[in-house]
C-alpha positions in Angstrom: 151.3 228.9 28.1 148.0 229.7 29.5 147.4 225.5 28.7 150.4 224.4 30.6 149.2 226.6 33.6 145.6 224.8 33.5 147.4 221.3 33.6 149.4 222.2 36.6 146.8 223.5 38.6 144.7 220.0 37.8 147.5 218.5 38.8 147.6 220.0 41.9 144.0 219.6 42.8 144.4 216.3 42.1 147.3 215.3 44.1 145.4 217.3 46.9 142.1 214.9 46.7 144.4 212.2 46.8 146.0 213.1 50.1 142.9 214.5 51.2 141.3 210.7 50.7 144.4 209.1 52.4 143.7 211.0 55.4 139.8 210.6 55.4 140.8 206.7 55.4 142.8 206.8 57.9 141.1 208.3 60.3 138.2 206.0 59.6 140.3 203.5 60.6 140.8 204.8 63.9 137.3 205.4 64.4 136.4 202.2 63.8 138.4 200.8 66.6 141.5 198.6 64.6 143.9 199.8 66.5 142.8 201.3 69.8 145.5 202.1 71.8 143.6 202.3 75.2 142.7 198.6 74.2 146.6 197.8 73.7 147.6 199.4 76.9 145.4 197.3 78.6 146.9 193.9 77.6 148.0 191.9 80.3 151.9 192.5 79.7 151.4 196.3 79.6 149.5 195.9 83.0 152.4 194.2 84.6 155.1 196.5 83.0 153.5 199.1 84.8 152.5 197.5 88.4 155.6 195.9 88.2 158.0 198.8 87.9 159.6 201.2 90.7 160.9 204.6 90.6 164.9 203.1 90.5 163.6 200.8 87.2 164.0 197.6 89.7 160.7 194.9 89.3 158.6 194.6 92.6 158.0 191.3 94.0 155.9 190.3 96.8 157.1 188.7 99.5 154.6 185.7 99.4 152.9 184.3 96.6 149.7 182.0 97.2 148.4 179.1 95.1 144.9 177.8 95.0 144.9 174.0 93.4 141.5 175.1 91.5 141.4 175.1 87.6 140.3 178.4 86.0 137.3 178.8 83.9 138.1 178.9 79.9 135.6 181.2 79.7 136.7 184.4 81.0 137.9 187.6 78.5 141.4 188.3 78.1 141.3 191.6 80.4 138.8 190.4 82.9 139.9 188.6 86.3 140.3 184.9 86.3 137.3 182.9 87.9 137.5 179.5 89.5 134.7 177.3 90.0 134.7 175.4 93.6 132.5 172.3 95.4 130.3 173.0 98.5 132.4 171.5 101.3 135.1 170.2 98.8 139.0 170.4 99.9 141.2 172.6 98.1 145.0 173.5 98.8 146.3 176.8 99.2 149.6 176.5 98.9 151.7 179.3 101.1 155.4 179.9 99.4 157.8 182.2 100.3 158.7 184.6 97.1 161.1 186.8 98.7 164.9 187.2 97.2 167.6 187.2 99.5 167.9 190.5 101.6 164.1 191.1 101.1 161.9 192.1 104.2 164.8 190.8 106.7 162.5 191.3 109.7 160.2 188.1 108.7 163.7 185.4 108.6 163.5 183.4 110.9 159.9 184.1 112.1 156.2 182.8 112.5 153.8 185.1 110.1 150.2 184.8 110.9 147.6 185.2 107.9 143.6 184.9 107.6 142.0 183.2 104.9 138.7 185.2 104.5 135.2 184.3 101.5 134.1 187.6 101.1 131.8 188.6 98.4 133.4 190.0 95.2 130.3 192.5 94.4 130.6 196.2 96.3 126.7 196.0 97.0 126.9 192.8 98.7 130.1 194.2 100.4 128.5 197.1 101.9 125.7 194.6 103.4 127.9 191.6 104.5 126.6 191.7 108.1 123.2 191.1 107.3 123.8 188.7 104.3 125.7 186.4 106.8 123.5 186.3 109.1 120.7 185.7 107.2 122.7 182.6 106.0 123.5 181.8 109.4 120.1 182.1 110.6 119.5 179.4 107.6 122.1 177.3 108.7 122.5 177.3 112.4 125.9 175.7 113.7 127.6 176.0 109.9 130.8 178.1 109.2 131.3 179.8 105.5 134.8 178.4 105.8 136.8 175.6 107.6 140.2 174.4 107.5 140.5 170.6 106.5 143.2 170.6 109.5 144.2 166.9 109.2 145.4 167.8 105.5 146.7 170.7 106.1 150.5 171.0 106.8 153.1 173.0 108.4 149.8 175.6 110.2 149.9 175.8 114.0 147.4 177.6 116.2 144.7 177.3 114.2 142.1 179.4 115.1 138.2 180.2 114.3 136.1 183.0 116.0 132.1 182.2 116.3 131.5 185.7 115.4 133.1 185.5 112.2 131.9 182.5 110.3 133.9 183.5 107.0 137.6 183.7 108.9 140.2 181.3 109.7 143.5 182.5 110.9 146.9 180.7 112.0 150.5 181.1 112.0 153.1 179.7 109.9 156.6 179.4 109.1 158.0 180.9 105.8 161.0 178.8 105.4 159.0 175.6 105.6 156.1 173.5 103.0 153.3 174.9 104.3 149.9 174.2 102.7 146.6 174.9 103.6 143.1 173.3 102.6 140.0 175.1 102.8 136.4 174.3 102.5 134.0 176.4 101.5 130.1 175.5 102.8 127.8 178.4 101.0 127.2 178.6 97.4 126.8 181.3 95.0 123.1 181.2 94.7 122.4 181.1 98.4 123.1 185.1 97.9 120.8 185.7 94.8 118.0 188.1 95.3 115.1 185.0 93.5 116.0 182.0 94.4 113.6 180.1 91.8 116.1 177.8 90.3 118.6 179.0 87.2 119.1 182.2 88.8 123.2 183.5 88.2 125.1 183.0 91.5 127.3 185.8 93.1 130.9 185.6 93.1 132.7 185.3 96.0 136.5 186.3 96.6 139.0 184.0 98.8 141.9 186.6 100.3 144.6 186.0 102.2 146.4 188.7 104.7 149.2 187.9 106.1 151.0 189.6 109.2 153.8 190.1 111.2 154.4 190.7 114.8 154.8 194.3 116.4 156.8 195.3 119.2 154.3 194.0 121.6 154.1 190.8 120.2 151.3 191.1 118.6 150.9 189.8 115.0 149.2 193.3 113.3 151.5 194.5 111.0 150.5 193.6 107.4 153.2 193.1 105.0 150.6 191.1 102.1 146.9 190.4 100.6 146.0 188.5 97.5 142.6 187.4 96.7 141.1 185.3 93.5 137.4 185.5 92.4 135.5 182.3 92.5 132.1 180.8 92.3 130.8 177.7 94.8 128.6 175.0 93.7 126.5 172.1 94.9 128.6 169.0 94.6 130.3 168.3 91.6 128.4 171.3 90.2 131.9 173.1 89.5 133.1 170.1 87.9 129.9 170.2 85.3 130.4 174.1 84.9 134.0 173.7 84.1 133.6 170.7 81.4 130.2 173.1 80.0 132.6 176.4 79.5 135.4 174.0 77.9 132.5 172.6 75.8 131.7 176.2 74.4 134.9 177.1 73.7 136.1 174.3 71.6 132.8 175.3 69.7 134.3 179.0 68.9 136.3 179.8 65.9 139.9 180.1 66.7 139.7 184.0 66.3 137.1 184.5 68.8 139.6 181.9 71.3 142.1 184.4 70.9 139.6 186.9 73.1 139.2 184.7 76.1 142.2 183.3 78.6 143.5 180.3 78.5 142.3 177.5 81.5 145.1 176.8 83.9 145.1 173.8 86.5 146.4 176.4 89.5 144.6 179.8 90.1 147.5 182.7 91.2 145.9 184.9 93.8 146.5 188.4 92.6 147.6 191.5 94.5 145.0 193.3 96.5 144.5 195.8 99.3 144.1 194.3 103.0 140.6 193.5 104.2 139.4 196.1 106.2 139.9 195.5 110.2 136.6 196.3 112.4 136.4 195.7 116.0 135.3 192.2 116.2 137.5 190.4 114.2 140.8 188.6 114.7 143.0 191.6 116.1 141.2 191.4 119.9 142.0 187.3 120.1 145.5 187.8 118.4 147.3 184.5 119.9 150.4 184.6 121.6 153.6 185.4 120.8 155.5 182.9 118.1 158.0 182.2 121.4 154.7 180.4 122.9 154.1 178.3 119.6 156.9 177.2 118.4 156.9 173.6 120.7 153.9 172.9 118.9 154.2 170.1 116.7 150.7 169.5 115.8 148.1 171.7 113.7 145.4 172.5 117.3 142.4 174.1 116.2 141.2 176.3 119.4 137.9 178.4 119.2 138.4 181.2 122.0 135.7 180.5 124.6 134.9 181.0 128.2 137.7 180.2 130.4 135.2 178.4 132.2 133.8 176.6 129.4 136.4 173.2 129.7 134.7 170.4 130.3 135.9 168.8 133.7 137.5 165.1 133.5 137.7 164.2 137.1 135.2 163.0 139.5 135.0 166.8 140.7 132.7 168.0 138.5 130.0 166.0 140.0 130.5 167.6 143.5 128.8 170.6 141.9 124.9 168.8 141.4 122.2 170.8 140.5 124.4 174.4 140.1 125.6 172.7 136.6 122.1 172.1 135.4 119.9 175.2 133.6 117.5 175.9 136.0 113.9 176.8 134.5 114.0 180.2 136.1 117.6 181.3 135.1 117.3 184.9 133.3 118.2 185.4 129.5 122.0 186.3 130.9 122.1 183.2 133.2 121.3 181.7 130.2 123.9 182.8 128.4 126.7 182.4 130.9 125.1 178.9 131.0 126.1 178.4 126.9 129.2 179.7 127.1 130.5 177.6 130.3 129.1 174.2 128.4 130.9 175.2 124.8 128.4 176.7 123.1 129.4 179.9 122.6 128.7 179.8 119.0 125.1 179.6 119.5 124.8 182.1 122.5 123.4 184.6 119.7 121.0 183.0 118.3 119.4 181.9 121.4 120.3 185.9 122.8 116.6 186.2 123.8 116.1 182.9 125.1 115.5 182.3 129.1 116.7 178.7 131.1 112.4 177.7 130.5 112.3 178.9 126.7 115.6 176.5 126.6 114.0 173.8 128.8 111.1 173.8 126.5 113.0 172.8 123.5 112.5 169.4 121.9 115.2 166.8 120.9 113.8 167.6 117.2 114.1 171.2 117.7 117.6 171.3 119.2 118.7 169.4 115.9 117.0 171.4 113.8 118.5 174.2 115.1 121.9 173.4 116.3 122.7 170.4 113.5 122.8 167.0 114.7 126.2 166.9 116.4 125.5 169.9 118.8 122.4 169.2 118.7 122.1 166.3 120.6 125.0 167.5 123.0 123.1 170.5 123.5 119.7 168.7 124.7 121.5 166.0 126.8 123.6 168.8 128.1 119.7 170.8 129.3 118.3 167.0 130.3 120.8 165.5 131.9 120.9 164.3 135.6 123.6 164.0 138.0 124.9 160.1 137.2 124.5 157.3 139.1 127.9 156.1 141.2 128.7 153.1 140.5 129.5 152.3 144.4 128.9 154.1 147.7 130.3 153.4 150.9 130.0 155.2 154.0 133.3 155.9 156.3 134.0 157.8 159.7 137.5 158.3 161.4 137.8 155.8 164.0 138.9 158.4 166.6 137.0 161.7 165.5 138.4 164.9 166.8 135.1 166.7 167.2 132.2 166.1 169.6 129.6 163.1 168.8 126.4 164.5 167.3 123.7 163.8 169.3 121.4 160.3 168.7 118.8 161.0 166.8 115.4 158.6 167.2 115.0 155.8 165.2 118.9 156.2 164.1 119.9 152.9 161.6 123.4 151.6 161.5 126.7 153.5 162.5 125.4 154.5 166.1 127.4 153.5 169.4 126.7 152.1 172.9 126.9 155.4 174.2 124.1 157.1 172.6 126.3 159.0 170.5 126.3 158.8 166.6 129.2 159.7 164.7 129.5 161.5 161.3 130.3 159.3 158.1 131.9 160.7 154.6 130.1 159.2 151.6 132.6 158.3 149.2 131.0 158.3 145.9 133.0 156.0 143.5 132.6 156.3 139.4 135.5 154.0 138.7 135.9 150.4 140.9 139.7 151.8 141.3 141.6 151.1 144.3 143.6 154.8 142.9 139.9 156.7 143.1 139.2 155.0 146.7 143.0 156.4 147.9 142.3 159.8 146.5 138.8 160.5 147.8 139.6 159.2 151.4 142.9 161.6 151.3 140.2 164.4 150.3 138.0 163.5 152.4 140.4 163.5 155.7 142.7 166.0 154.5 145.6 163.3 154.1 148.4 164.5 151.7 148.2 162.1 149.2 151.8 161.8 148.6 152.3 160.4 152.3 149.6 157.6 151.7 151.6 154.2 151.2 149.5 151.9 151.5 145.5 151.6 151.6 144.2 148.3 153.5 141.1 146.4 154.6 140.8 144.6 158.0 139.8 141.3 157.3 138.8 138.1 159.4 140.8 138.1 162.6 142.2 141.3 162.4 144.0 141.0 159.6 145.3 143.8 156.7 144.3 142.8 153.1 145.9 145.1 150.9 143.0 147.1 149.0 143.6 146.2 145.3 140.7 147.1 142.3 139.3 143.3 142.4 139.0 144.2 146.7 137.3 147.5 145.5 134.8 145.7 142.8 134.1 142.9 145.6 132.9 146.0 148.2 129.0 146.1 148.7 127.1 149.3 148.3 126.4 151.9 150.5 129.1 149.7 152.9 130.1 151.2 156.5 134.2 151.5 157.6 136.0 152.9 159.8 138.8 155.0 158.9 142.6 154.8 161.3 145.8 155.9 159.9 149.2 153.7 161.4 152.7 155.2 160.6 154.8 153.1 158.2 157.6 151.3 159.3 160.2 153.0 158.0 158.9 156.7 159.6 157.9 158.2 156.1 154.3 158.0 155.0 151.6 156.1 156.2 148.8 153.6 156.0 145.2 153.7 155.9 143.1 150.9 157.2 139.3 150.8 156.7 138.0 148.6 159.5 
């Protein structure tokens, strides 16, 4: 009896050791990490699940989607954010497509949106020092943008618009329930940002986001219905293109069980989710455009930088009636300097010449100008502080036959265009830059205060009295600096009347 006890109680302690083993191997197991369950929550399709769920069970979607035609990188971990690899200055599409179901976010139907395409960096450090990052990079590349739109590629955009203050912004509006598409350029590159710059150095990552807005009660296109951003990284020409096929090249090297730990490369990049970029004072929301009621007989993408009102060039003869106040004077003061920028359209250099008087800007070489400004604005900028008022192509003088004031008096020594009674009369000069019998009609109606819709006809007394009708081969046949006299004769039918130059 006392036997069969022993054999029970072994068998006991050894069915004990045996689930006391089981349980030591499991739980090394778990410690070792082969089945981690805060790994499997963070699979892709558990991330969704969650994001994509509401209270009421019913999936979330938001209103817009947007598409960037740029391949990802193979080379990316399954659980980290997809990274696309651009060209400096390259074009790439952003498509803009509407992903709302019917009955979703009614107020947009029908409606222009307005959304800002932004390269911002993608580290927090650099984020927290953007301002002086880009304009370090500016101060590098004077006259460059971060970003443009490729405007003749782009489709379904209007009002277009770029501030000179923020070099990394585009905004314009667009229609939801059209093809709309978008191509961007991006002109920095990654390493432009890194701390060395000896050559190999890793390049930051930048982020392209998109907000989009709609229009308040005042018009005004501020509130934000949706952001979505991707992570890239820019390259010298055709450097993305050798980065892409050298993380394809590793990857086919790797076994197939360490492929199964990196995404898969696909040819369109999905810009995810994200918060809104933060607003500050200087961006987009003080030059909002007009309402969508003011665009919408736009046809054609317009790109308009907001400027000076004054800063339109003028394309009539008028401008030259204004000489010497047009032209920088050496001893204009570093804000008559600046007023001077902005009325010429060069607002986007009026900071970094912020300290510069008219003679520090007078003192400025061709080669300096180029340097400075690029070779475009450049040049425009130094004939713009060098010109001189242009020649007229003809000058002639002329006085009203019959003048309404009293005769100056003769003056010693006077030349042509005195009288027999000592009295010398007072002569317009009509300045002409186009041999135009049109230009000659218009500046002898401004001249005499004539209303130029009651001119009929314009004509030149000829031998023996007669009228020759003043035509552009009558005009090109005038000599300079010639003398006539100006009369006016009613038409013949009692409306209008005619100008003869005698």
């Amino acid at each position: 009896m006392a036997w069969v006890l022993k054999m029970d109680e072994a068998v006991e302690a050894g069915l004990v050791h045996d689930f006391d083993a089981s349980l030591s191997g499991i739980g090394q197991e778990l410690g070792a990490g082969a089945y981690s369950m805060s790994d499997v929550l963070a699979l892709p399709i558990f991330k969704e699940e969650d994001s994509g769920l509401t209270l009421d069970g019913d999936p979330k979607q938001p209103p817009f989607q947007y598409i960037l035609c740029a391949a990802t990188s193979p080379a990316v971990k399954l659980h980290d954010e997809s990274l696309t690899y651009l060209n400096q200055g390259q074009s790439y599409e952003i498509r803009m497509l509407d992903n709302r179901k019917v009955g979703d976010v009614p107020e947009i139907s029908g409606k222009l949106v307005k959304s800002i395409i932004r390269v911002v960096f993608h580290d927090r450090r650099l984020q927290y020092t953007e301002h002086q990052q880009l304009e370090g990079w500016k101060w590098n590349r004077p006259g460059d943008r971060l970003l443009d739109l490729d405007i003749p590629m782009s489709v379904g955009v209007i009002d277009i618009r770029t501030n000179p203050g923020q070099l990394n912004a585009v905004e314009f509006l667009w229609d939801p329930a059209k093809r709309t598409s978008v191509f961007i350029q991006v002109h920095c590159i990654s390493t432009e940002f890194t701390p060395r710059k000896h050559g190999g150095e890793k390049g930051v990552a930048f982020r392209v986001q998109v907000d989009t807005f709609t229009q308040n009660e005042n018009g005004d296109y501020t509130d934000h219905v949706h952001s979505a951003s991707c992570q890239i990284k820019v390259f010298k020409p055709k450097g993305a293109d050798r980065k892409q096929k050298t993380d394809r090249e590793k990857m086919e090297k790797r076994t197939a069980h360490e492929k199964e730990k990196y995404q898969p490369s696909y040819d369109t990049t999905i810009l995810s989710e994200c918060s809104p970029w933060p607003v500050t004072s200087a961006t987009y929301v003080s030059d909002s455009p007009a309402p969508a009621s003011t665009l919408t007989s736009a046809q054609q993408s317009t790109c308009s930088i907001p400027e000076s009102d004054s800063s339109s060039p003028n394309h009539q003869g008028e401008g030259m009636s204004q000489g010497s106040s047009e032209q920088l004077h050496p001893s204009a003061t570093i804000q008559e300097a600046q007023q001077w920028l902005l009325r010429h359209r060069f607002a986007t250099y009026a900071r970094l010449f912020a300290n510069f008087s008219g003679a520090d800007l007078l003192k400025l070489t061709r080669e300096d100008l180029v340097q400075i400004c690029g070779p475009a604005d450049g040049i425009r900028l130094y004939n713009a502080l060098k010109s001189r008022t242009i020649r007229p192509r003809l000058t002639i003088y002329v006085c009203q036959e019959q003048p309404s004031g009293a005769p100056l008096e003769r003056q010693p020594d006077a030349g042509h265009g005195d009288h027999g009674d000592g009295a010398v009369y007072v002569y317009h000069a009509i300045y002409l830059e186009e041999m135009a019998a049109s230009e000659v009609t218009r500046k002898l109606a401004a001249a005499f205060n004539v209303p130029l819709h009651q001119i009929n006809q314009v004509y030149r007394q000829g031998p023996t009295g007669i009228h020759v009708l003043l035509s552009d081969q009558v005009v090109q046949n005038f000599q300079d600096e010639s003398c006539f006299l100006f009369a006016t004769v009613k038409a013949e039918n009692g409306e209008g009347l005619h100008i003869i130059l005698k």
